[in-house]
N, CA, C and O atoms as a GROMACS GRO file, in nm:
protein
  628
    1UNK      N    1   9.236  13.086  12.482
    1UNK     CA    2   9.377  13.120  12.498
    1UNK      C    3   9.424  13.090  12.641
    1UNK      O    4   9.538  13.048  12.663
    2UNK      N    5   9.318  13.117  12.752
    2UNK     CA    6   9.391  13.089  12.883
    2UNK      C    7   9.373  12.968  12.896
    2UNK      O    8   9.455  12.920  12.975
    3UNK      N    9   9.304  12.895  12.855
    3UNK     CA   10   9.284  12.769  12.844
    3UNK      C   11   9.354  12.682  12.824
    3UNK      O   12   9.368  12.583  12.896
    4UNK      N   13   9.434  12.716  12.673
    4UNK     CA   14   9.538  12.626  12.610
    4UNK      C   15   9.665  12.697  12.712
    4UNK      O   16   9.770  12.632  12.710
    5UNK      N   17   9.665  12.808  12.788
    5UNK     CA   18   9.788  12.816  12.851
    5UNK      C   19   9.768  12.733  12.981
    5UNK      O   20   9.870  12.667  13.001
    6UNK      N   21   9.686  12.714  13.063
    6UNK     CA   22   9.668  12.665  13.178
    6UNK      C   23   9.668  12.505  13.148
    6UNK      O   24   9.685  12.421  13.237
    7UNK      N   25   9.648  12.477  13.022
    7UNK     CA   26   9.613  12.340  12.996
    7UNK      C   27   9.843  12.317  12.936
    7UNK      O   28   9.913  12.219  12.960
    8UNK      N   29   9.863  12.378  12.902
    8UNK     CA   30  10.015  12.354  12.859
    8UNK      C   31  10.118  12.401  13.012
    8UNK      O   32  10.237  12.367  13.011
    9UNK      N   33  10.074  12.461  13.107
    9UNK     CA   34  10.109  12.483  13.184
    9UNK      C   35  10.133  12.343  13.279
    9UNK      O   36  10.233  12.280  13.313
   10UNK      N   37   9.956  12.326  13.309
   10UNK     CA   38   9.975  12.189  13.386
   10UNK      C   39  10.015  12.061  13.309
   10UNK      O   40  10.013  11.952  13.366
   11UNK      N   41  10.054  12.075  13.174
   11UNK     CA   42  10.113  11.941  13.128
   11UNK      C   43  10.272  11.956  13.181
   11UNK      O   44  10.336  11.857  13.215
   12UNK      N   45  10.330  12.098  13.184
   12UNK     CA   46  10.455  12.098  13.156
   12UNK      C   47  10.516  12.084  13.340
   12UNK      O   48  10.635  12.058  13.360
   13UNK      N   49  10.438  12.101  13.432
   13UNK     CA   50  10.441  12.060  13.613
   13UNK      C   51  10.490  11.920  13.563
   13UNK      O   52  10.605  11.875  13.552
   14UNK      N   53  10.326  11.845  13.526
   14UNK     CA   54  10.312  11.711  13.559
   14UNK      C   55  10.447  11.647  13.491
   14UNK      O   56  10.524  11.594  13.572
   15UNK      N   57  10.480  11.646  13.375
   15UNK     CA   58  10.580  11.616  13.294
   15UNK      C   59  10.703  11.621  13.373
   15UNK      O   60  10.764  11.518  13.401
   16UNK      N   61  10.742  11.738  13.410
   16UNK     CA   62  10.843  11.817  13.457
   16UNK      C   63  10.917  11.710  13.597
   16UNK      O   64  11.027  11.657  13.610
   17UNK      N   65  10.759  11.717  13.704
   17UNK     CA   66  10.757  11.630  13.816
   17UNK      C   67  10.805  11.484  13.784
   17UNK      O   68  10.911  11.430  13.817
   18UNK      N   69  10.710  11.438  13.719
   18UNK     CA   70  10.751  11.266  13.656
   18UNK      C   71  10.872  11.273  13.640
   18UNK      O   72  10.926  11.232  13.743
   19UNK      N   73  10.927  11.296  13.584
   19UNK     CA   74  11.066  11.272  13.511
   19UNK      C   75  11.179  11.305  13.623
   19UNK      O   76  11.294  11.269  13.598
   20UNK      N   77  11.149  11.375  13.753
   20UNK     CA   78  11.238  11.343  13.877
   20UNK      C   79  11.217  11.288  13.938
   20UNK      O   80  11.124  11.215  13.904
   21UNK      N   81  11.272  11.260  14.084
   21UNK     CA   82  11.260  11.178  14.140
   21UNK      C   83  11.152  11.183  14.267
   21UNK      O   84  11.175  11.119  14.370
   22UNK      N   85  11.046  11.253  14.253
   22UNK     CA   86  10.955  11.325  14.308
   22UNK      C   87  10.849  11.220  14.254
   22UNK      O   88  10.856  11.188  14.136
   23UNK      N   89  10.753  11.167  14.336
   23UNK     CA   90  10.635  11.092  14.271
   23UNK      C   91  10.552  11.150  14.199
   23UNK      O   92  10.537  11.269  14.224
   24UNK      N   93  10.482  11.101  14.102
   24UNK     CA   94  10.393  11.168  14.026
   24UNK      C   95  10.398  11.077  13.887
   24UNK      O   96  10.503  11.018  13.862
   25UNK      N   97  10.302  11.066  13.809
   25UNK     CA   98  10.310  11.069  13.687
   25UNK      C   99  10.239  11.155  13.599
   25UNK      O  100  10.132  11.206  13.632
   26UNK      N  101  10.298  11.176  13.472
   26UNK     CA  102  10.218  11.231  13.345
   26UNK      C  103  10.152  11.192  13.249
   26UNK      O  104  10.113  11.272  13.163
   27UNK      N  105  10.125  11.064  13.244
   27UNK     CA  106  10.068  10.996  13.127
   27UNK      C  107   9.900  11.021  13.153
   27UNK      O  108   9.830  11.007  13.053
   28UNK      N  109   9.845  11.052  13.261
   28UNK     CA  110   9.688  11.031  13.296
   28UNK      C  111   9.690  11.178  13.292
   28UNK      O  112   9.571  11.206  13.276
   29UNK      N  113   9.746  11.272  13.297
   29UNK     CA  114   9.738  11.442  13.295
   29UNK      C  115   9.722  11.433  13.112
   29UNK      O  116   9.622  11.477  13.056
   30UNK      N  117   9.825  11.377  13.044
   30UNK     CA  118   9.867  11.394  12.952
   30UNK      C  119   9.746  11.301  12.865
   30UNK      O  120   9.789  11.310  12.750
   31UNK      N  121   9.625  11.222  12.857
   31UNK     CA  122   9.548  11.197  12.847
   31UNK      C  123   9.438  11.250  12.862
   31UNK      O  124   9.356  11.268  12.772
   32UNK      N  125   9.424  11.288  13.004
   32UNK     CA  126   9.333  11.397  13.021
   32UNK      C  127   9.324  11.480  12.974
   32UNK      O  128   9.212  11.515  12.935
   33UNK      N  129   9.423  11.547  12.955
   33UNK     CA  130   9.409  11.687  12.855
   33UNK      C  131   9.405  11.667  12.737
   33UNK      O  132   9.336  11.756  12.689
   34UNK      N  133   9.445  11.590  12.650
   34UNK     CA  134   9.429  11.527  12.526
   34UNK      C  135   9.258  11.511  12.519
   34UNK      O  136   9.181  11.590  12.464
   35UNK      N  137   9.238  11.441  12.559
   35UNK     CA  138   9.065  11.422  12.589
   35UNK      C  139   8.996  11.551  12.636
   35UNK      O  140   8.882  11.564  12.591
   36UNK      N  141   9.035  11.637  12.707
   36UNK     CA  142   8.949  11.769  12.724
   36UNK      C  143   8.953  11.862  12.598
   36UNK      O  144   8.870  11.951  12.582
   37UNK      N  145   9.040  11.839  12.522
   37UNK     CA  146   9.068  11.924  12.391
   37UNK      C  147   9.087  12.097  12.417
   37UNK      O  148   9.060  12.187  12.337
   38UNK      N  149   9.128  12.106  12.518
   38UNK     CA  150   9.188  12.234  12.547
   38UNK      C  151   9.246  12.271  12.507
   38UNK      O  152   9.218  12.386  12.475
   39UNK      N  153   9.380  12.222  12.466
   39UNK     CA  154   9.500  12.258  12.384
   39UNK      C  155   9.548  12.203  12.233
   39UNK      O  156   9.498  12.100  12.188
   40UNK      N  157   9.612  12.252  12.183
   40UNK     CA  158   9.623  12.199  12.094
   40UNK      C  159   9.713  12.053  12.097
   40UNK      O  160   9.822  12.069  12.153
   41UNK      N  161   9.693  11.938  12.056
   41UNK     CA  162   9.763  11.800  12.068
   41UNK      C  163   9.916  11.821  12.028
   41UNK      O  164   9.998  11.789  12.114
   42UNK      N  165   9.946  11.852  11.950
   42UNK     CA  166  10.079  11.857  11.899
   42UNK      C  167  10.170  11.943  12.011
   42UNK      O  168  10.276  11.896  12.052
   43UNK      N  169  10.129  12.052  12.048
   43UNK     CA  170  10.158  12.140  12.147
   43UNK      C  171  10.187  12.052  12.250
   43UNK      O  172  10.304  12.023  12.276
   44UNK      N  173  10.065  11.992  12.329
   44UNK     CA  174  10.080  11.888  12.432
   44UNK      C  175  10.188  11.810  12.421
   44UNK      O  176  10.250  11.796  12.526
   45UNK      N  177  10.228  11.758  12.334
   45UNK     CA  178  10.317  11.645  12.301
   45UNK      C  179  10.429  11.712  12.282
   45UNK      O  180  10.538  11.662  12.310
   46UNK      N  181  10.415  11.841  12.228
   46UNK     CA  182  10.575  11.915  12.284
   46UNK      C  183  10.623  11.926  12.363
   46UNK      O  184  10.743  11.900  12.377
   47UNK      N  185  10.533  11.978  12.467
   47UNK     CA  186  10.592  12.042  12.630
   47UNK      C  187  10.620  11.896  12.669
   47UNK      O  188  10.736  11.855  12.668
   48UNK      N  189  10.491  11.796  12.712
   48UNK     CA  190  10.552  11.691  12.758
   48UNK      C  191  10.660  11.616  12.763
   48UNK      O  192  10.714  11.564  12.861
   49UNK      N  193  10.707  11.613  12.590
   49UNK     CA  194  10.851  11.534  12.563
   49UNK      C  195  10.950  11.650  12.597
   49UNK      O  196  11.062  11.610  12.626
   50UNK      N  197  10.934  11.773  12.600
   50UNK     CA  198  11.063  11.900  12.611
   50UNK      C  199  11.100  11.881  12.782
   50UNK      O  200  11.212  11.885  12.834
   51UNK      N  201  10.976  11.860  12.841
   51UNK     CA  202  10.973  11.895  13.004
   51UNK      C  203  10.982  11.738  13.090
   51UNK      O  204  11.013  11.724  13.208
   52UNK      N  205  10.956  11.661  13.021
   52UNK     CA  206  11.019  11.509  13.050
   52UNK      C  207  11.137  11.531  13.059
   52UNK      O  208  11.189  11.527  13.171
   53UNK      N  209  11.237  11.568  12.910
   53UNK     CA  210  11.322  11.517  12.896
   53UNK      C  211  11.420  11.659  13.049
   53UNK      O  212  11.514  11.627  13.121
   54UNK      N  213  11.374  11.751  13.048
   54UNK     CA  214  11.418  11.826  13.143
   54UNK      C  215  11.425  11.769  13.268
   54UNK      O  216  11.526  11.727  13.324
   55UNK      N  217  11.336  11.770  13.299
   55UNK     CA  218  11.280  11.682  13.419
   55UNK      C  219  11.406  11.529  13.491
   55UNK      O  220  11.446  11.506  13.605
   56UNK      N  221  11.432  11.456  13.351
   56UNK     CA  222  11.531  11.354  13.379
   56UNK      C  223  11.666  11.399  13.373
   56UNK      O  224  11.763  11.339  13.419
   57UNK      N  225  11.670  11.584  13.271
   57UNK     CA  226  11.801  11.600  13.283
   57UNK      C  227  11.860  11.672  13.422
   57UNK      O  228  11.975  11.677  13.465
   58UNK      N  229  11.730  11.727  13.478
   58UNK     CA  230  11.790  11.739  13.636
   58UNK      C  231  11.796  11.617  13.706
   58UNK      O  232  11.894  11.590  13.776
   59UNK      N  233  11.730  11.565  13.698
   59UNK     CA  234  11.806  11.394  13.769
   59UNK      C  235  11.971  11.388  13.736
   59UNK      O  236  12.065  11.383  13.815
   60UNK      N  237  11.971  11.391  13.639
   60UNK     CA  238  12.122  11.382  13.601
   60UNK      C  239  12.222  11.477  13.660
   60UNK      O  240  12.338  11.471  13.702
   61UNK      N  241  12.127  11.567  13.646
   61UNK     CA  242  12.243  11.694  13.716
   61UNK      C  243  12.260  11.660  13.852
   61UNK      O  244  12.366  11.679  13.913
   62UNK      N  245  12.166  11.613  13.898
   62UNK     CA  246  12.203  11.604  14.080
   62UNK      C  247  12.275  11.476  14.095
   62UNK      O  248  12.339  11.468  14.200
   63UNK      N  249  12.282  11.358  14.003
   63UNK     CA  250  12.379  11.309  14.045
   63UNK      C  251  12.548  11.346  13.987
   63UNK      O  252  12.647  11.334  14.059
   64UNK      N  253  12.551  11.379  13.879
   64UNK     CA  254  12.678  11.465  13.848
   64UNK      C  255  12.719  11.530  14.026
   64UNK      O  256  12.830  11.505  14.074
   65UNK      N  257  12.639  11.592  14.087
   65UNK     CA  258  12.685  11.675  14.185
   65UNK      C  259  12.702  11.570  14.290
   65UNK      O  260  12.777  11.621  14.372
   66UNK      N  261  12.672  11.454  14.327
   66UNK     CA  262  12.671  11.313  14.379
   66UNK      C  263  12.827  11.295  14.318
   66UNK      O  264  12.929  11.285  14.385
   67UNK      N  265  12.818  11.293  14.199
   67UNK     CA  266  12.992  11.221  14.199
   67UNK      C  267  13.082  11.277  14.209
   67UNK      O  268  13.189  11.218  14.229
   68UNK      N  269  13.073  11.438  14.198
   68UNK     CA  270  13.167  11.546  14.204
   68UNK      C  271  13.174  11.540  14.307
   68UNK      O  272  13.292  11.511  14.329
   69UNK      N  273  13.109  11.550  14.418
   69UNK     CA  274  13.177  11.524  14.602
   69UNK      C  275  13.173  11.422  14.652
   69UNK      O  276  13.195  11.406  14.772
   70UNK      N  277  13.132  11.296  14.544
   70UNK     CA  278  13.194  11.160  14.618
   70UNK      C  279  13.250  11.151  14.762
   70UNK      O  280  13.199  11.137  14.874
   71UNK      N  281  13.370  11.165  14.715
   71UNK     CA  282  13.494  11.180  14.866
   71UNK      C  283  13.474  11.316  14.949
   71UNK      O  284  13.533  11.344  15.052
   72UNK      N  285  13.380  11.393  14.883
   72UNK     CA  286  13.356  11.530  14.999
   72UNK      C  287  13.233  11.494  15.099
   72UNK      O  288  13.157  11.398  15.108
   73UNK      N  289  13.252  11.641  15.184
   73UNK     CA  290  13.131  11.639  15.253
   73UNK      C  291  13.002  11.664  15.206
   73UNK      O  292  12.890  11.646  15.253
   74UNK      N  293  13.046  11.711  15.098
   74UNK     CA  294  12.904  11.787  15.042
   74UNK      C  295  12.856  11.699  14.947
   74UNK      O  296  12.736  11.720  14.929
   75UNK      N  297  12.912  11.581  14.858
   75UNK     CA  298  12.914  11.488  14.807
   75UNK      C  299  12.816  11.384  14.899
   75UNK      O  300  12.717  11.329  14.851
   76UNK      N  301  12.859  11.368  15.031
   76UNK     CA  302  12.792  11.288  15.162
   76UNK      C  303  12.712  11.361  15.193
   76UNK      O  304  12.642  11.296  15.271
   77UNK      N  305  12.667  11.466  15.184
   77UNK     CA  306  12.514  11.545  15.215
   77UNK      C  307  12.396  11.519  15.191
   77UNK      O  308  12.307  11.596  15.226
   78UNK      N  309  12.479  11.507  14.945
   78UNK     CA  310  12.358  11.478  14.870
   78UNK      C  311  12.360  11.325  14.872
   78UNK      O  312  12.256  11.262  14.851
   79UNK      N  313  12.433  11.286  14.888
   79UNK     CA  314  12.367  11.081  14.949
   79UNK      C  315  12.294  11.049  15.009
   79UNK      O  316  12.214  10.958  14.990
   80UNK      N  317  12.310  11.161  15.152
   80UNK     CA  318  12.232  11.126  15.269
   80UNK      C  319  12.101  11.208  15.256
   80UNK      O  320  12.013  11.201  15.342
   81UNK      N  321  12.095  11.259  15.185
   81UNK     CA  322  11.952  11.358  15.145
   81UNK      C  323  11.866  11.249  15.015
   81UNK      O  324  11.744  11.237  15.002
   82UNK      N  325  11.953  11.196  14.948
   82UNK     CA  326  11.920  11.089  14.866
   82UNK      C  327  11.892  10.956  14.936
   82UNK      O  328  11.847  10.870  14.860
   83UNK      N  329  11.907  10.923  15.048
   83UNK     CA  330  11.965  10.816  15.131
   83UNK      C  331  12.027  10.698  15.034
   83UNK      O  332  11.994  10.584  15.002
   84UNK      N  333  12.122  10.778  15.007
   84UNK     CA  334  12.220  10.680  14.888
   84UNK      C  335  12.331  10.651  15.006
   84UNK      O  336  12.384  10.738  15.074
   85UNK      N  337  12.354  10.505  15.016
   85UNK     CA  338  12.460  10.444  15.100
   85UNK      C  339  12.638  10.503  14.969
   85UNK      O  340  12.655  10.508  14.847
   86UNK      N  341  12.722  10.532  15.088
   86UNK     CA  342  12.847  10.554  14.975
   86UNK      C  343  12.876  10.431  14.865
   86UNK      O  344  12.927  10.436  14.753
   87UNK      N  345  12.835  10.343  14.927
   87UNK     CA  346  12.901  10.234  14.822
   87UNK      C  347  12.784  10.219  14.661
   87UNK      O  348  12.818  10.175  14.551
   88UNK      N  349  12.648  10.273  14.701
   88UNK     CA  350  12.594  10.264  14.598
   88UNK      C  351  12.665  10.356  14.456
   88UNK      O  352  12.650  10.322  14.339
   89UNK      N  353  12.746  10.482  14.502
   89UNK     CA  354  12.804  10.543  14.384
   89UNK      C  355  12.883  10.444  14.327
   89UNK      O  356  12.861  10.441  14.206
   90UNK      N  357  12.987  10.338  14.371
   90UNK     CA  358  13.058  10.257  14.323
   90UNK      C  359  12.956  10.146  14.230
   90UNK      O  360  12.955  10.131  14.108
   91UNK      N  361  12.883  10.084  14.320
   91UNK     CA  362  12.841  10.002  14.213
   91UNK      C  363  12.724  10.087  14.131
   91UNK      O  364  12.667   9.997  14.069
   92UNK      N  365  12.681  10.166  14.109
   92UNK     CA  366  12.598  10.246  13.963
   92UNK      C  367  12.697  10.294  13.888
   92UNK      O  368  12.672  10.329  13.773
   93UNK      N  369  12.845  10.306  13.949
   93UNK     CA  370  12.923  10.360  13.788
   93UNK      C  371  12.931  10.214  13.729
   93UNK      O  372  12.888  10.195  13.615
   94UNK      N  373  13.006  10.069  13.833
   94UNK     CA  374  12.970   9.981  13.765
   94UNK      C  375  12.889   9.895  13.667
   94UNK      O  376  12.930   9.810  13.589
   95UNK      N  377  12.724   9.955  13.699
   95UNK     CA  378  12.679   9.881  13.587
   95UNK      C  379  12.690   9.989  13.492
   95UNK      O  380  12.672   9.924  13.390
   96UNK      N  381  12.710  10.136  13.444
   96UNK     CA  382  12.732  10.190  13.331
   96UNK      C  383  12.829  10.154  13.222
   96UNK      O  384  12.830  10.138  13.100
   97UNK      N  385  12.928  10.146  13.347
   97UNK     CA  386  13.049  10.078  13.247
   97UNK      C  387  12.996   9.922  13.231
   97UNK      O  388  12.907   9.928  13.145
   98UNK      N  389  13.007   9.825  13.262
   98UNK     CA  390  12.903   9.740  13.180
   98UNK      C  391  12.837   9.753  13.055
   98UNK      O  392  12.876   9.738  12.940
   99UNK      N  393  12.685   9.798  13.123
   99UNK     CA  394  12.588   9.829  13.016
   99UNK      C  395  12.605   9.964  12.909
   99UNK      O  396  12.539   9.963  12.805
  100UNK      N  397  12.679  10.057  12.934
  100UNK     CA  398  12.689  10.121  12.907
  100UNK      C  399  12.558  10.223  12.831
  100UNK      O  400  12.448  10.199  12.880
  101UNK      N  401  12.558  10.309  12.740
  101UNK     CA  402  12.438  10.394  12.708
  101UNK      C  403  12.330  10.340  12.670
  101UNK      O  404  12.231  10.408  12.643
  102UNK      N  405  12.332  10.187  12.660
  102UNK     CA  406  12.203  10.122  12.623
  102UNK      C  407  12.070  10.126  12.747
  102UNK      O  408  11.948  10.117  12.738
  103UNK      N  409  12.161  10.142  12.853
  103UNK     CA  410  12.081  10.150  13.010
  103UNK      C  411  12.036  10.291  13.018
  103UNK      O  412  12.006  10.316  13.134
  104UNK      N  413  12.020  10.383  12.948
  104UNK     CA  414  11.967  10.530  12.913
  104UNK      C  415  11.812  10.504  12.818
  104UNK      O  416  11.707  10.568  12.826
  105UNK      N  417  11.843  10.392  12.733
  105UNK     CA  418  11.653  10.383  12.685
  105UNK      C  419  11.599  10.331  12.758
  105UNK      O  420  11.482  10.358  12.734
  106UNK      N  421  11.601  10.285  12.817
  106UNK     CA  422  11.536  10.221  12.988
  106UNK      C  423  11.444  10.372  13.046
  106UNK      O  424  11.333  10.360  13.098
  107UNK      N  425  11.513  10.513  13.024
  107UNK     CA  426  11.489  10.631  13.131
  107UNK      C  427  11.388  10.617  13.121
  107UNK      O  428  11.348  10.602  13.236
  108UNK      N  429  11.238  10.604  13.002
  108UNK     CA  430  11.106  10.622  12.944
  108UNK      C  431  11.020  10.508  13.092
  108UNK      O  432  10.917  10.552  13.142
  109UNK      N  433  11.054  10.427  13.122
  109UNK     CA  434  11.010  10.284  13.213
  109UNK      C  435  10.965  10.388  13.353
  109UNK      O  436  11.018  10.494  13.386
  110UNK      N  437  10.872  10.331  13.405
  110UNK     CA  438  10.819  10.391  13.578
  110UNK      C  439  10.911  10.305  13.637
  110UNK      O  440  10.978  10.209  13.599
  111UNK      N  441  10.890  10.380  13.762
  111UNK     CA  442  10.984  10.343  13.904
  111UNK      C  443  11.142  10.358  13.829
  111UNK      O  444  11.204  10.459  13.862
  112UNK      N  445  11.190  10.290  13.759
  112UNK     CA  446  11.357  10.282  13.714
  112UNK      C  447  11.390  10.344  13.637
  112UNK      O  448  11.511  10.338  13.612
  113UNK      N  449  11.305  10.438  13.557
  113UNK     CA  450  11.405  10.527  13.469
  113UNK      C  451  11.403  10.635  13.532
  113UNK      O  452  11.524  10.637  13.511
  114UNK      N  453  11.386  10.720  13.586
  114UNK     CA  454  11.415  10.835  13.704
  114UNK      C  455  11.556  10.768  13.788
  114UNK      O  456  11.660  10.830  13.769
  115UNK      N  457  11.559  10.698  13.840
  115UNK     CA  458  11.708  10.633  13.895
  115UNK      C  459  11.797  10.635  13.748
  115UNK      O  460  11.912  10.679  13.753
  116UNK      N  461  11.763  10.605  13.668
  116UNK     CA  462  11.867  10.588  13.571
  116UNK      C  463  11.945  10.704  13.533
  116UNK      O  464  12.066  10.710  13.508
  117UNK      N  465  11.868  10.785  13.532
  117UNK     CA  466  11.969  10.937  13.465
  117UNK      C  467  12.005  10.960  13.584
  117UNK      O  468  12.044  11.076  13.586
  118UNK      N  469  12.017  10.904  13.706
  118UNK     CA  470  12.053  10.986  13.811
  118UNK      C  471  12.179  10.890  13.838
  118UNK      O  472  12.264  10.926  13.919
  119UNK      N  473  12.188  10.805  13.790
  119UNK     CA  474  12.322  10.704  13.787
  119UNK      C  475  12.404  10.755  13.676
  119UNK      O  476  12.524  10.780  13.690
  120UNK      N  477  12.311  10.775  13.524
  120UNK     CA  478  12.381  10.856  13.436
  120UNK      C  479  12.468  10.936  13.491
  120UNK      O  480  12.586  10.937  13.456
  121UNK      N  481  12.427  11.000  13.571
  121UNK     CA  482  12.507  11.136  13.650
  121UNK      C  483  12.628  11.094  13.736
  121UNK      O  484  12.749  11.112  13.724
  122UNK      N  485  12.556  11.036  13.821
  122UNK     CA  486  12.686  10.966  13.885
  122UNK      C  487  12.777  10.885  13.833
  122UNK      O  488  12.879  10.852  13.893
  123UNK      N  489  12.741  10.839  13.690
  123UNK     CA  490  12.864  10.781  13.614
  123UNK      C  491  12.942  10.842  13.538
  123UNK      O  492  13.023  10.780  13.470
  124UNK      N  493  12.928  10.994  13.536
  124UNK     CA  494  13.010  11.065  13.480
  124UNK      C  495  12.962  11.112  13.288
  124UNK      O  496  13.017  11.182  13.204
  125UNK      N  497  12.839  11.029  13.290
  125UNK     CA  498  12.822  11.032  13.134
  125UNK      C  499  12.802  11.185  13.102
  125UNK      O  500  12.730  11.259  13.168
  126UNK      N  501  12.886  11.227  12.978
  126UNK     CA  502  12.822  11.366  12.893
  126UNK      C  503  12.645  11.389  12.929
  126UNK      O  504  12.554  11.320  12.977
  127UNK      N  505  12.659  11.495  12.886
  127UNK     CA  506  12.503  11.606  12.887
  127UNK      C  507  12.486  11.601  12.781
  127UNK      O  508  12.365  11.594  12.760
  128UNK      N  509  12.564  11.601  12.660
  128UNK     CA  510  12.465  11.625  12.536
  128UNK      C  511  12.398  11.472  12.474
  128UNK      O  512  12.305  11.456  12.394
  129UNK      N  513  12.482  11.373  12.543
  129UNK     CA  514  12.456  11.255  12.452
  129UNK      C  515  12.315  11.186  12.571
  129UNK      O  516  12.207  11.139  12.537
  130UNK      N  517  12.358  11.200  12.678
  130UNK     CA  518  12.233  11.172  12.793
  130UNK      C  519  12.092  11.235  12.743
  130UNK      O  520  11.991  11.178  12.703
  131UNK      N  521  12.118  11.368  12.758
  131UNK     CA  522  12.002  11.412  12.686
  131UNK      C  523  11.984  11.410  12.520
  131UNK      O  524  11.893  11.488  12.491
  132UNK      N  525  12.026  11.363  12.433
  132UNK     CA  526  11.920  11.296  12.314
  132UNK      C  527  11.883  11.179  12.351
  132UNK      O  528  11.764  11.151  12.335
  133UNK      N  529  11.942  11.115  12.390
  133UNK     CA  530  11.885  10.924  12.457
  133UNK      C  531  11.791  10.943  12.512
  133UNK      O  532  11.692  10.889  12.464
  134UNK      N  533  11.769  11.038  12.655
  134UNK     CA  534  11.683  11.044  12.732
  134UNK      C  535  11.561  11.116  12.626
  134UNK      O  536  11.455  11.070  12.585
  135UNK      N  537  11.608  11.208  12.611
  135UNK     CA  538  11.499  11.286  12.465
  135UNK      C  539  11.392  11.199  12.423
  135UNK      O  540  11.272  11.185  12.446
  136UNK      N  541  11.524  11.121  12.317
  136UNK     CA  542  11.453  11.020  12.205
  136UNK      C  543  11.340  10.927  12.308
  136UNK      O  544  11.223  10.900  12.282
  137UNK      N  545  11.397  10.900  12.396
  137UNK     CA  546  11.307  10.776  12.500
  137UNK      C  547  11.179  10.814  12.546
  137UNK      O  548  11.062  10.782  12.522
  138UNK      N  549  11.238  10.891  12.618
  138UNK     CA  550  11.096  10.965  12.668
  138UNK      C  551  10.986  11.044  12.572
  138UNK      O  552  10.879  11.052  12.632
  139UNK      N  553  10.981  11.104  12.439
  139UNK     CA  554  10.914  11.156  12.337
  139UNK      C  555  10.877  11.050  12.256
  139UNK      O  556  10.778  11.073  12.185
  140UNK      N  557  10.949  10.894  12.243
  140UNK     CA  558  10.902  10.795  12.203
  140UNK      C  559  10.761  10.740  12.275
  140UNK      O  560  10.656  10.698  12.225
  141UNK      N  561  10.814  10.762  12.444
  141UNK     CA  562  10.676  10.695  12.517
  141UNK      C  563  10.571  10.791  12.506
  141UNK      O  564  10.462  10.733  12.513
  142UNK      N  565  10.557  10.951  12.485
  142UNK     CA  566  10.447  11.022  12.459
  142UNK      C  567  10.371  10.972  12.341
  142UNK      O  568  10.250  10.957  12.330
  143UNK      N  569  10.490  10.944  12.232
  143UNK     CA  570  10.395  10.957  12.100
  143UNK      C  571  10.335  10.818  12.098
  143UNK      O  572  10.232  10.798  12.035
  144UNK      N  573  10.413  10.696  12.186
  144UNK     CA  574  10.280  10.600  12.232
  144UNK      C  575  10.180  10.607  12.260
  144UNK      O  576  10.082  10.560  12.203
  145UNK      N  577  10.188  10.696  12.401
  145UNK     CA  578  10.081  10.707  12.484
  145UNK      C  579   9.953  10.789  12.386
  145UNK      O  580   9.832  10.778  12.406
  146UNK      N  581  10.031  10.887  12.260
  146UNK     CA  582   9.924  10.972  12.223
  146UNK      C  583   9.834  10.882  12.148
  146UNK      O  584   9.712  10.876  12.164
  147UNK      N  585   9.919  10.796  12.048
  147UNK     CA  586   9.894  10.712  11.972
  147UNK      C  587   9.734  10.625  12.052
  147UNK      O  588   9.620  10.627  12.007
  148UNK      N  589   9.777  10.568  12.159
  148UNK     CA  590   9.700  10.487  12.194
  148UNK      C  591   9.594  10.570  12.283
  148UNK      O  592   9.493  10.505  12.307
  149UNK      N  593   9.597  10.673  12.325
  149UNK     CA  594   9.502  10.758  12.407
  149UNK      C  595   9.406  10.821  12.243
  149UNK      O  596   9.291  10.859  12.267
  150UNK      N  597   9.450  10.831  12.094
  150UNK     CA  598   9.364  10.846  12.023
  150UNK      C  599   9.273  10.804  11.987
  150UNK      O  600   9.165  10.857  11.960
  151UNK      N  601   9.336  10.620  11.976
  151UNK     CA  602   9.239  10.556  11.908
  151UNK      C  603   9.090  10.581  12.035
  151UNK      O  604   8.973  10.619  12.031
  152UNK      N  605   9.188  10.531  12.136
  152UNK     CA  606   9.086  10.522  12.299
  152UNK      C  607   8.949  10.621  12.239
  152UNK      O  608   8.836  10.580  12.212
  153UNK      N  609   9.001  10.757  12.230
  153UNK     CA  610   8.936  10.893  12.222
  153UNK      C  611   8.803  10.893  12.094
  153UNK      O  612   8.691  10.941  12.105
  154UNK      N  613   8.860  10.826  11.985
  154UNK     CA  614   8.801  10.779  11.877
  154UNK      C  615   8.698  10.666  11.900
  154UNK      O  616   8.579  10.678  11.872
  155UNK      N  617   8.749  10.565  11.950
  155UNK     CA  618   8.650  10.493  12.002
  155UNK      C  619   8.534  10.495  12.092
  155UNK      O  620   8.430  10.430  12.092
  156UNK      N  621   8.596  10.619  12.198
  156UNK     CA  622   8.439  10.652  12.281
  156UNK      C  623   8.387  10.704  12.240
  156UNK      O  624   8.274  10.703  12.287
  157UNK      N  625   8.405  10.785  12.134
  157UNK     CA  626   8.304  10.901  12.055
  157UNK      C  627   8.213  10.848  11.974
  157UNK      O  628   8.135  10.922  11.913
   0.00000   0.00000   0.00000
C-alpha cells in the first residue's frame, strides 16, 4: 500500500514537472515504475496522463497571465521572469491564428510542447478546449510509451 502510494506519488511530481516549463522528464520514471511493478499499471497511466495534462495546463495559465498584462507592468515582469522579449507575445498569437488548434497536438513532443500551451495562453485560447487537446495528446503519448515499455518488459523476462 505505501508502495503503490509512493510509487503514484513520484509518477504524479515527475509527470506534473515535465509538462512545465521546468526540466525534467517522465517517460523513464514512468517506465521505471512500470517495470518495478509497484503500482498498479492502469493507475500509473492515470496519474501520468491526469498530471501531464495539469502540468501543461499551468503552462497555459501563466501565459494567459502573460497576455492579460501584455501592456502592464506586471505583464513585463512575467516576460522578464520568462525572458520573453515583448514582441515574442505578438508573434506567438500570430502563429495561433495561423495554425490555429492543430498546433495544441504538438503539446505531447519534448523541448516544444511545454512552449506550446504557454503560447496557447498567450493566444488567448479557451481552457476547456486547450485542455482536452492537450489531454487527448499527452495520454495518447503515455499509452505509447506503455504500449512499447510492455512489450520491452515482456521481452526481458
Amino acid at each position: 500500500m505505501v508502495a503503490d502510494l509512493a510509487s503514484l506519488a513520484t509518477m504524479a511530481l515527475a509527470a506534473f514537472t515535465a509538462a512545465t516549463l521546468l526540466p525534467g522528464g517522465s517517460e523513464a520514471v514512468f517506465v521505471a515504475l512500470l517495470a518495478a511493478g509497484t503500482a498498479s499499471p492502469l493507475a500509473l497511466f492515470a496519474v501520468a496522463a491526469i498530471f501531464n495534462t495539469a502540468g501543461g495546463m499551468t503552462s497555459w495559465w501563466i501565459g494567459t497571465q502573460i497576455a492579460r498584462g501584455a501592456d502592464s507592468e506586471a505583464g513585463h515582469a512575467w516576460m522578464r521572469r520568462f525572458r520573453l522579449p515583448p514582441e515574442s507575445f505578438a508573434r506567438a498569437s500570430g502563429l495561433f491564428q495561423r495554425w490555429g488548434w492543430a498546433t495544441l497536438l504538438l503539446c505531447w513532443m519534448p523541448v516544444i510542447g511545454d512552449p506550446i500551451t504557454l503560447v496557447a495562453g498567450m493566444a488567448r485560447y479557451p481552457a476547456l478546449p486547450t485542455a482536452l487537446i492537450t489531454g487527448l495528446a499527452r495520454t495518447l503519448r503515455y499509452a505509447a510509451i506503455w504500449a512499447a515499455a510492455a512489450g520491452l518488459i515482456a521481452w526481458w523476462s
